[in-house]
One Martini backbone bead per residue (centre of mass of N, CA, C, O) as a GRO file, in nm:
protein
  134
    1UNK     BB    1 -12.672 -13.193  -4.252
    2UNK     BB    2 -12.532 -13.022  -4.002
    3UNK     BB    3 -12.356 -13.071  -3.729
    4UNK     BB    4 -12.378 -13.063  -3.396
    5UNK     BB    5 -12.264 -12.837  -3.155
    6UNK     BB    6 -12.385 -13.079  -2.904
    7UNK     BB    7 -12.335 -13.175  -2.569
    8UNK     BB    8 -12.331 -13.392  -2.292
    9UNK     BB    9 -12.239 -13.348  -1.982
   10UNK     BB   10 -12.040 -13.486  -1.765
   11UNK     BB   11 -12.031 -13.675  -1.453
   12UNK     BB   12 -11.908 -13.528  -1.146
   13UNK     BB   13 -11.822 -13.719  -0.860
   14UNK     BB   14 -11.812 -13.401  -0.708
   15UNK     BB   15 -12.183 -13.412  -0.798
   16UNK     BB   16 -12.474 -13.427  -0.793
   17UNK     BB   17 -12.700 -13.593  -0.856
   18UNK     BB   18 -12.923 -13.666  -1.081
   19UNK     BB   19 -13.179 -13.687  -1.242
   20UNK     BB   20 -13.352 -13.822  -1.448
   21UNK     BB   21 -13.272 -13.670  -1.762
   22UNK     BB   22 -13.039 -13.514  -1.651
   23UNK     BB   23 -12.762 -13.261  -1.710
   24UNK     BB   24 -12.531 -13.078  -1.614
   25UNK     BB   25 -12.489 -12.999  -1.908
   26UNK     BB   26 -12.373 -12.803  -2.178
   27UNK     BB   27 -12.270 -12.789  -2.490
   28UNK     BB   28 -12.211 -12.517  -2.689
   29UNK     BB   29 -12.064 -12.296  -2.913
   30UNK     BB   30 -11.859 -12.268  -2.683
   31UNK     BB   31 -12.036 -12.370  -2.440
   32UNK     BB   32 -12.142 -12.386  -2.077
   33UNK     BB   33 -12.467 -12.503  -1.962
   34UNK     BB   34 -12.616 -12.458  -1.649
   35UNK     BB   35 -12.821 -12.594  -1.438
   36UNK     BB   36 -13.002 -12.611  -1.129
   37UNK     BB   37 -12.796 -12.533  -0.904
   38UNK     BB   38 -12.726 -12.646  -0.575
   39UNK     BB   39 -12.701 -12.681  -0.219
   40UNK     BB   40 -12.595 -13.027  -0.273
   41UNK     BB   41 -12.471 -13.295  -0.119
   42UNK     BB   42 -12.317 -13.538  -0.262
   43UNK     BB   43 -12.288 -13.742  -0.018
   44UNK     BB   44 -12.567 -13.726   0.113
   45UNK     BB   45 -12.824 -13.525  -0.084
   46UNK     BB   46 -12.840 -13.307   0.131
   47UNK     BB   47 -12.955 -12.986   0.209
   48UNK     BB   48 -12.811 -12.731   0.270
   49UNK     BB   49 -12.948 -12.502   0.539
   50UNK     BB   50 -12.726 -12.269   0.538
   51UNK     BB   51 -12.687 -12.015   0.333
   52UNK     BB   52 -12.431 -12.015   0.320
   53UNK     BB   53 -12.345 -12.300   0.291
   54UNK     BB   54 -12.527 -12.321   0.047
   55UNK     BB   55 -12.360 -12.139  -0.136
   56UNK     BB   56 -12.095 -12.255  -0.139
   57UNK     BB   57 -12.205 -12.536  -0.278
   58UNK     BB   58 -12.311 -12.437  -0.526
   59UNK     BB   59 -12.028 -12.340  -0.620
   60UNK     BB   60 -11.871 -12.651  -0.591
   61UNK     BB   61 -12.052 -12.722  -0.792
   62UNK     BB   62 -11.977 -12.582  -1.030
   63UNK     BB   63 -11.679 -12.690  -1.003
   64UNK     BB   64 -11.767 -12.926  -1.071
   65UNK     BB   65 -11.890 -12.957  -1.358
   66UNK     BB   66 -11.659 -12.823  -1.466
   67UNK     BB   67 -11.415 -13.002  -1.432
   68UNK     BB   68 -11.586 -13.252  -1.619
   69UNK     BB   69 -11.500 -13.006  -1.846
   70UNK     BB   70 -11.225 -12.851  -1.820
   71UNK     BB   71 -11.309 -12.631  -1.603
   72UNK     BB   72 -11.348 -12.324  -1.410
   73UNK     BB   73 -11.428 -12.056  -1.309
   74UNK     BB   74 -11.300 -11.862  -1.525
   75UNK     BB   75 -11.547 -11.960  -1.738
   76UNK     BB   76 -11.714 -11.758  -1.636
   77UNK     BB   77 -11.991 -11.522  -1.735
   78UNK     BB   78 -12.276 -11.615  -1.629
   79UNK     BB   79 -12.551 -11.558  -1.314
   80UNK     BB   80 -12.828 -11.712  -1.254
   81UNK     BB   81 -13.020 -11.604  -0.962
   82UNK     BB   82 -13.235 -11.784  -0.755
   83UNK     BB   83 -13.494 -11.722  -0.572
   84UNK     BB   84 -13.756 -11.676  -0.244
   85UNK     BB   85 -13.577 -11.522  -0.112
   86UNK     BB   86 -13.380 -11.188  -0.108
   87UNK     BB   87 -13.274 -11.177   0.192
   88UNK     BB   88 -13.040 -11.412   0.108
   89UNK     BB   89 -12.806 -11.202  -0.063
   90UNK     BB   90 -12.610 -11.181   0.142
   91UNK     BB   91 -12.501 -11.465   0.149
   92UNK     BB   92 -12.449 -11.515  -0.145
   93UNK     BB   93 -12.230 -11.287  -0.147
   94UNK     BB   94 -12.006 -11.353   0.027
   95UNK     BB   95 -11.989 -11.653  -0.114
   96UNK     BB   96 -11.880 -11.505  -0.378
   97UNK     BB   97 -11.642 -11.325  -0.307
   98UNK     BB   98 -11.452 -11.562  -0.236
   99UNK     BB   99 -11.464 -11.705  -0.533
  100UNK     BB  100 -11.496 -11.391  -0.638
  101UNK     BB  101 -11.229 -11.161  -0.585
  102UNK     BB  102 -11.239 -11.079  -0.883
  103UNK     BB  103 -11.360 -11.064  -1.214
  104UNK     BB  104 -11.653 -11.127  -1.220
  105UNK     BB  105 -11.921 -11.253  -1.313
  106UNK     BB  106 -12.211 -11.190  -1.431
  107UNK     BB  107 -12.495 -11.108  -1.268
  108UNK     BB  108 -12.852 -11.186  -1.156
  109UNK     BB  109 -13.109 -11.154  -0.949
  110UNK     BB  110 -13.411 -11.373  -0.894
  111UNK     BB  111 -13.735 -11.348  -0.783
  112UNK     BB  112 -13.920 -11.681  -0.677
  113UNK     BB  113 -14.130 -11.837  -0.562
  114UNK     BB  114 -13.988 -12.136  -0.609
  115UNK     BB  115 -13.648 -12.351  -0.512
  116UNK     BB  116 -13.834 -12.622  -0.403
  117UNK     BB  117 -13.827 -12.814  -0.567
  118UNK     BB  118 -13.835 -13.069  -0.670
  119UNK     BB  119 -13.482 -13.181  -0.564
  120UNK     BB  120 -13.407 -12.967  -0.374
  121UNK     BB  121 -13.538 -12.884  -0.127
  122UNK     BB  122 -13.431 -12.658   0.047
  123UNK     BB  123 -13.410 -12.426  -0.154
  124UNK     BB  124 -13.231 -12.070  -0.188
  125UNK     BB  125 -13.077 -12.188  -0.433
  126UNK     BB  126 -13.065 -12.158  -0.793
  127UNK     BB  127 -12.826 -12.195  -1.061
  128UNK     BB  128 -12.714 -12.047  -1.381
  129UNK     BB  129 -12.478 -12.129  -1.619
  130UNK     BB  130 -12.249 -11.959  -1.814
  131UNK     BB  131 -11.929 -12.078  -1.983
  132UNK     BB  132 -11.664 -12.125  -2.148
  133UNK     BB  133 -11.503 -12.352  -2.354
  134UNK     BB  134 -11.179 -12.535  -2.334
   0.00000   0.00000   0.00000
C-alpha cells in the first residue's frame, strides 16, 4: 500500500485552542485545510461579540494557523464563510479588504441555521479555508 500524503496540522500558540479531537488543520497533497476557524480570542477563548472585529479574529486565526505550518495568507486559495445572519456579510467584507486588499482567494458566503454551535458560541463567522502548502 502507498503512503498517504496526508498529516495533521500542528498547534499554533497564537491559535484558539481546539477541542479535543480536533485538529487546526490537515495538510494533504500539497494543500492545507483548515475548518471551522471562528472569531475567538486566543488569549481569553472567548468570542468577540462585535462583528467586524470578530471578522478581523477569524482572518488573524487563519493567519496564526497558517503560520504554525510556514504559509502566509498569500497560501490561501479558497475561503468558504459560513454565516447564520447574511446580513453581517458587510462587516466581514470591511474586514476581508484589509487582509486581501490584491489578489484575493476565491470565497463565497454560505447562509446556515446556526454557527453558534458549541465550541463557537455567538459566532458570527465560521470558515473553512484551503491554502497551497509551502
Amino acid at each position: 500500500m502507498a503512503k498517504l500524503d496526508r498529516a495533521s496540522m500542528p498547534q499554533s500558540d497564537d491559535a484558539p485552542d481546539r477541542m479535543e479531537g480536533m485538529v487546526p488543520g490537515v495538510r494533504a497533497g500539497g494543500f492545507l485545510f483548515l475548518s471551522a476557524i471562528r472569531g475567538r480570542d486566543p488569549e481569553t477563548g472567548k468570542m468577540i461579540e462585535d462583528p467586524l472585529e470578530q471578522a478581523r479574529r477569524c482572518l488573524r486565526n487563519i493567519e496564526a494557523v497558517l503560520a504554525g505550518s510556514g504559509a502566509t495568507l498569500a497560501h490561501v486559495v479558497k475561503v468558504t464563510l459560513y454565516m447564520h445572519d447574511l446580513n453581517r456579510r458587510k462587516e466581514f467584507h470591511q474586514a476581508w479588504m484589509e487582509f486581501f486588499p490584491k489578489d484575493p482567494p476565491a470565497r463565497i458566503a454560505v447562509g446556515i441555521a446556526d454557527a453558534n454551535a458549541s465550541p463557537g458560541g455567538k459566532a458570527h463567522y465560521a470558515l473553512d479555508v484551503i491554502a497551497l502548502a509551502p
